[in-house]
N, C-alpha and C positions, 0 to 999 in steps of 0.2 A: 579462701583457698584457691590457687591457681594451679593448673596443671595441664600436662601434655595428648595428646590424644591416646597416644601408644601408655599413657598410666591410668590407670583404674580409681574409680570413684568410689568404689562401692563402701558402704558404711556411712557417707558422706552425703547429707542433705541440703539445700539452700531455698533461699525463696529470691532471689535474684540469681540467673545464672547467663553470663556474659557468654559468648561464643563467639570468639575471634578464628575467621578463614580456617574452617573444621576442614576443606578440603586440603588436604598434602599432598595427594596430586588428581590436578586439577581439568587435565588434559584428556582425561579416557571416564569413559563409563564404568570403570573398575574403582577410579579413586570417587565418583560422585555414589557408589551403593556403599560403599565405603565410610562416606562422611553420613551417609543417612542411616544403617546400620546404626552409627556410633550413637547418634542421636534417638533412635528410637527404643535401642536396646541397654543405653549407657545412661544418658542427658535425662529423658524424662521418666527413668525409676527414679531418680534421684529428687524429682520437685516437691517441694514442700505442699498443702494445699495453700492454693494463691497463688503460687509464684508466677514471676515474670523473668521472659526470655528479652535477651536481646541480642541480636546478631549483626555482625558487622562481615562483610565480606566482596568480596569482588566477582562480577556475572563472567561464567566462562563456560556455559553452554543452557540453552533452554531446560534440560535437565538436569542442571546442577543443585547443590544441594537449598539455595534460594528456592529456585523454582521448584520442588519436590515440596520445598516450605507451602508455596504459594498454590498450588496444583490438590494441596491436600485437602481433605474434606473440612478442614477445622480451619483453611488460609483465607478466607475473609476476614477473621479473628486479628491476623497479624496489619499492622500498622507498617507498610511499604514506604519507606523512605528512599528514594532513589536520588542521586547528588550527581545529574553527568558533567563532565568534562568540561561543556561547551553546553549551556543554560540555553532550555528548549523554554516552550510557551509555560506560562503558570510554573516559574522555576519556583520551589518551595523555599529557595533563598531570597524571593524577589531579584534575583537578576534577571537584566535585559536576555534575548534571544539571543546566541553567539557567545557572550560573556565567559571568559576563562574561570571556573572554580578557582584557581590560586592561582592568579595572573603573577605573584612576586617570583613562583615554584615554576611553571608552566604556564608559560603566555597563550594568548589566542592564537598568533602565527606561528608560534611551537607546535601546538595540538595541530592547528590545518595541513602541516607538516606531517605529522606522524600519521593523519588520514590517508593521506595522498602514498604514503612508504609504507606504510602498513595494508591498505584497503579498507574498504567499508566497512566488509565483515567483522574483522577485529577491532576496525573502530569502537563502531559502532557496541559490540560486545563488552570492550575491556576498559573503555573510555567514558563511553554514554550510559553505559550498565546494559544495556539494550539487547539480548542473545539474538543472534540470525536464525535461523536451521540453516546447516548445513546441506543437509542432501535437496529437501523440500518436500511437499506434501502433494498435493494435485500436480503441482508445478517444478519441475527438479532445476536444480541449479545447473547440470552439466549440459543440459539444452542452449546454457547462454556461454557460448566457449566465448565469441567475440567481444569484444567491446570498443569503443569509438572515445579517441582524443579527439580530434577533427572531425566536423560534419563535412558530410559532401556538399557544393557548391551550388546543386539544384536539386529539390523534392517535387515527386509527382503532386503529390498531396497531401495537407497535412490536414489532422484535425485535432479536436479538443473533445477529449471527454471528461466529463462533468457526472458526481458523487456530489448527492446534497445530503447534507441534516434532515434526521428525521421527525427534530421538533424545534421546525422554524418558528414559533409564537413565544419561546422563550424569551424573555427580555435579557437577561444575561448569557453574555456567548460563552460563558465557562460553564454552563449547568447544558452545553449543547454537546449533542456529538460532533465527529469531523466532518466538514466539508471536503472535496478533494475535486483536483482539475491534471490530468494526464493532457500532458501536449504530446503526438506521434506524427513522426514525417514518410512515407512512403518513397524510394529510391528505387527504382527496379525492382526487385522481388525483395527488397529487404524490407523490414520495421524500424524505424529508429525511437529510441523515448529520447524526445527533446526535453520535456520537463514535465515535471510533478509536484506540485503545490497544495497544499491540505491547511485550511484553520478551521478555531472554532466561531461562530458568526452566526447575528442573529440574521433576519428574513432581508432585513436592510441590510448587512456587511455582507449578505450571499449576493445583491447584485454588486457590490461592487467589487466582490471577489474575483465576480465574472467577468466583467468591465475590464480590472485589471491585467486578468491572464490573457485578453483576448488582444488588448492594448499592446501587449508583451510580444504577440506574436501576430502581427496585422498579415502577414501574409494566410493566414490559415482560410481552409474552405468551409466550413464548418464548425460548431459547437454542437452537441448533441449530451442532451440531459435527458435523464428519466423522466418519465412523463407519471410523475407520482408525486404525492406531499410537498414539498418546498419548492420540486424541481418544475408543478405545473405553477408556481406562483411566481418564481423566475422566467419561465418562459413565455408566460402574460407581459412582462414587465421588459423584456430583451427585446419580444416582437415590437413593442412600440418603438424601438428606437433601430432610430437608421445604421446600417452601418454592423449590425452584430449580428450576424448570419447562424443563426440556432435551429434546431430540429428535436422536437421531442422522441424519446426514445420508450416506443411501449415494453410495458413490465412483466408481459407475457414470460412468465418462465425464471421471473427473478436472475438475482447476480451469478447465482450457481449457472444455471442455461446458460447464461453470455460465457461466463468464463471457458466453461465447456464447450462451446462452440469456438472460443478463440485457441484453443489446447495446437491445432494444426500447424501453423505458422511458429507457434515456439516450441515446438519438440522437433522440429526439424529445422531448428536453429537462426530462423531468416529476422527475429527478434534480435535488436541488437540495443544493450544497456553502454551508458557511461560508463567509464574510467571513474570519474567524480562527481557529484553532486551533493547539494546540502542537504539532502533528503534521500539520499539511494540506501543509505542506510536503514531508514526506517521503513521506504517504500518496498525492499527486499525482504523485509520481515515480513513484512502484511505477503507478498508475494509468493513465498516460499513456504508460510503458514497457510496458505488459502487452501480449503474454506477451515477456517478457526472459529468454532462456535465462541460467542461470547466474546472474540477481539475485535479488534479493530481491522477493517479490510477496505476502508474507504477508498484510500490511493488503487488497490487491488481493483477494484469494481469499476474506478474510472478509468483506470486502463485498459480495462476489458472490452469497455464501453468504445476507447478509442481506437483499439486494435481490432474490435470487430469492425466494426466501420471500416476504414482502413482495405483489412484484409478483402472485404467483399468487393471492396469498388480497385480493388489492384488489377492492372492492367494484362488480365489471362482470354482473349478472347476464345469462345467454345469452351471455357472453365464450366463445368456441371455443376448445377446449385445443390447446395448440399442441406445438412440442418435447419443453419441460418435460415436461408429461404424459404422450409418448409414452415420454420418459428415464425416467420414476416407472412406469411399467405393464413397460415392458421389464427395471427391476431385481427388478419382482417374478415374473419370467415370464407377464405378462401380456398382452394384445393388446386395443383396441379392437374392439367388436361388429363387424360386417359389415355389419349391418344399423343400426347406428345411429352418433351423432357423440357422443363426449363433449364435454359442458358443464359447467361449473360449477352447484352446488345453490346456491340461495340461499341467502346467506350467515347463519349462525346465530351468532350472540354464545356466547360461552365462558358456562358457568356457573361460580357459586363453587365449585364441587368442582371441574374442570379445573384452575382458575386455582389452586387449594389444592394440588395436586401429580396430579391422574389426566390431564392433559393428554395421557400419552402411550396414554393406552387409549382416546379418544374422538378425537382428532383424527390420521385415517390416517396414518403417514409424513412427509409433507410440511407435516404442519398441514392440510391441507385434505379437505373430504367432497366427495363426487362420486358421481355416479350416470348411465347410461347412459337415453337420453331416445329 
């Protein structure tokens, strides 16, 4: 028996019951209590014992009627088949990365097309299956008014922050979590996110994950990794070789701390995202969801990682040290004077021996020098 949302079941039992796009409208929070109402109140009086659901439907908000599926106390139970657009890592089709789902229907440079005119956000939602949050959580959306086609033509500073796996000893990189690498340029008082890179890799594909992003971006002043699990067995491995300028970063205060401490600079806007990327999609989710108990927030953490950085060593002389600082003095058992305020030193440019590989013997910790005034 088939039938319509707005007709009634009742009398009628199944032990298969199909659900095609229960949402009729899809757009508001009225039509997603809507389709879950229907469901709760209509769909399962009606199952047989045994029965099996299947639903087919297209993501159009984190709390649509999927994700209310997924969210419930029974949604581990459900068997998540997601199909996007454009075939991410481990496509359940085995297709490559990029790969058009119905290349004959919709080609690849059709879809990169409808990215680019649409935006991320509905890409990534309507395309990939992917929901953004619109507003955001810690992190709101309306803090990033700007975004950048063109970079500027010189950055004060860039760096790399580095998100490692937390169970590098795995031999297979699909039973791993993500790694993640944020590239950020400093311009004058802006942030720029030059790039974002996240796989999954064992203890071997994390150095040459690093290798690569750093490869990618030879101008940068730094790398800065957590100085925990994977990322102290990467930074054994970077420091031997010449040429890749790393800094471990203590875990004083976890990812929550960093991000929290980097809150400043992007709620007052000086954070500036792409226009496009092959990943803003998904890096905006993890962003705009932060802190997401139970997701994934990897890209989120590295960016945190590279925006702090960044922000501290930006060019504000008599800038007052704030959190940060007091979180850098308290990992080393430290305290500010009594008698005085830390400040920021005026800022001194790297020499070519730093930038040659002695970075980590000249610039404290953090990348930055300081002194008590």
């Amino acid at each position: 028996m088939a039938v319509g949302r707005e007709s009634g079941v009742a009398g009628f039992g199944g032990n298969i019951l199909l659900c095609d796009d229960l949402e009729s409208d899809a757009e508001t929070d009225a039509g997603h209590d809507d389709a879950w109402n229907y469901y709760l109140k209509q769909l399962l009086t009606r199952q047989d014992q045994g029965a099996a659901f299947i639903v087919l439907a297209t993501r159009s908000a984190e709390n649509d009627f999927v994700g209310r599926l997924l969210a419930a106390p029974d949604g581990k139970k459900w068997l998540h088949v997601r199909l996007p657009a454009l075939a991410e890592k481990n496509d359940p089709l085995g297709r490559q990365p990029g790969e058009a789902l119905a290349p004959n229907r919709y080609s690849r440079e059709w879809l990169l097309e409808q990215r680019d005119a649409q935006g991320s956000i509905e890409f990534e939602t309507r395309y990939q299956q992917h929901p953004v949050p619109l507003e955001g959580n810690w992190i709101k959306r309306a803090w990033f008014k700007e975004r950048y086609t063109t970079l500027p033509e010189h950055f004060d500073r860039i760096v790399i922050g580095v998100d490692c796996a937390s169970k590098p000893d795995v031999k297979k990189s699909d039973d791993h979590d993500w790694s993640a690498a944020c590239v950020m340029g400093a311009n004058g008082g802006n942030f720029y996110v030059l790039d974002v890179q996240r796989q999954k890799v064992t203890i071997t594909g994390l150095y040459r994950f690093a290798r690569e992003i750093a490869g990618k971006w030879p101008q940068y002043h730094g790398m800065y990794i957590e100085d925990a699990s994977a990322g102290q067995q990467l930074l054994q491995v970077l420091k031997q070789e010449t040429g890749v300028r790393c800094q471990a970063v203590p875990t004083a205060g976890g990812k929550l701390q960093r991000m929290r401490l980097a809150l400043g600079p992007q709620e007052f806007g000086r954070v500036i995202l792409p226009v496009t990327h092959p990943n803003l999609g998904a890096f905006e989710r993890e962003l705009f969801s932060f802190p997401q108990p139970g997701g994934h927030d990897d890209m989120a953490d590295a960016y945190a990682i590279a925006l702090t950085m960044l922000h501290q060593r930006a060019p504000q002389l008599g800038f007052v040290a704030g959190e940060f600082e007091a979180a850098l003095l308290a990992s080393r058992g430290e305290t500010p004077h009594a008698g005085g305020t830390w400040h920021h030193r005026n800022w001194i440019a790297e020499t070519e021996a730093e930038r040659a590989g002695e970075f980590g013997d000249s610039i404290e910790n953090y990348g930055f020098k300081h002194r008590i005034i």
